[in-house]
Phi, psi and omega in degrees: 000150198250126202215086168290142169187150194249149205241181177205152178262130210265126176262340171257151191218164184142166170282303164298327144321331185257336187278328180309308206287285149017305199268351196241049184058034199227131192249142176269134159239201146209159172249176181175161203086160156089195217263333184280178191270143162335170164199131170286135164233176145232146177240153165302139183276343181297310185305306186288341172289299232296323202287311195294338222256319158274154190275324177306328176313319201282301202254083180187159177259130187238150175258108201270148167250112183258089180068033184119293229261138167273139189215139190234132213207147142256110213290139183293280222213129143221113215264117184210125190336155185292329167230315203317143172259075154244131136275114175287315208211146163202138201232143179243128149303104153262146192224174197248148173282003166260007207221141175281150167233175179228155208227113186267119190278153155263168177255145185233106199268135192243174185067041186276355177242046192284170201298345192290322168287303187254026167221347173237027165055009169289166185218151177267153181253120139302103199263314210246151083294020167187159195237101204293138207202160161206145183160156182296142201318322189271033160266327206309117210273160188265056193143142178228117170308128144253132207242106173262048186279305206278020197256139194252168172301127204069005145288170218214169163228114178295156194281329196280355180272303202307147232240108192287129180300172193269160175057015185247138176218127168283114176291113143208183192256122210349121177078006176247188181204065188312138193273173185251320204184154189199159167227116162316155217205071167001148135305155192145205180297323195300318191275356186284305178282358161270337186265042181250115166244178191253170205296116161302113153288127185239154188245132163258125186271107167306334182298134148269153187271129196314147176287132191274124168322123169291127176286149136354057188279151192260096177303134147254093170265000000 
């Protein structure tokens, strides 16, 4: 997905300068990487909410139009009122199309309502919701599918199963296998009949028992 939006280059900078910019619909950003030196920008602030509103924005190679100049970029960092929905500050990568980058995707996870869910009462667990990745930019995909049809109750789906776009490799850390996703197993009937044992018989003895003699005491004068 091709994801545009045009920028300016802000030559004053500063704590007031940036409130200017704020009031008069303009969000300071920045751009940074690659062989050239930062540069301070500004974006409209309507485009860039509007933009910030997809889930493709966060993970896609995005094309900045800077004053004319094309630029290939990726969003960083975003900074945003505490309640207000303003973007305060927003920060950009640039990166090269020849060069691998590394990226965090989210996962979509399909098939949730598979028999483990609706015939053994499990419920899914999410461990992870986005995947750290690496491949050249024009792999990068906007999303990696999780497929929970075949996962039985109490099983987990591992980072190394998921089924990877060509030329995209999952960032993890040596020797590991991070869970992805697991289905929990509910308490209910099920679990009631496995822990149901059966009813100890107890016997009553009806016999009566002989009455015990009273002893004797013995005046010993």
């Amino acid at each position: 997905m091709q994801i545009e939006f045009n920028a300016t280059k802000r030559e004053l900078q500063g704590t007031s300068a940036s409130r200017r910019l704020r009031r008069a619909g303009r969000v300071p950003g920045i751009i940074y990487g690659g062989e050239s030196q930062p540069q301070p920008i500004d974006i409209d602030h309507n485009e860039i909410f509007q933009h910030l509103r997809k889930e493709a924005f966060y993970s896609s190679v995005l094309t900045m139009n800077l004053d004319g100049a094309q630029q290939l970029c990726l969003l960083r960092d975003v900074q945003r009122h505490a309640y207000k929905q303003i973007i305060l500050h927003i920060d950009f990568q640039r990166i090269d199309a020849s060069h691998l980058i590394h990226q965090k995707v989210p996962l979509h996870f399909i098939n949730a309502d598979s028999p483990a869910v609706k015939q053994a009462g499990g419920m899914v667990q999410h461990i992870m919701t986005e995947l750290n990745v690496k491949c050249m930019p024009k792999d990068l995909p906007g999303f990696i599918e999780v497929d929970l049809q075949d996962l039985a109750g109490g099983e987990s789906i591992h980072v190394s199963q998921l089924k990877m776009p060509d030329g995209v490799e999952a960032v993890v850390h040596r020797g590991e296998d991070p869970v992805v996703a697991t289905i929990v197993v509910r308490g209910g009937a099920a679990a009631a009949e496995e822990l149901e044992v059966a009813p100890t018989e107890i016997q009553v003895s009806t016999e009566k028992k002989p009455a015990e003699k009273k002893s004797e005491k013995t005046d010993r004068r």
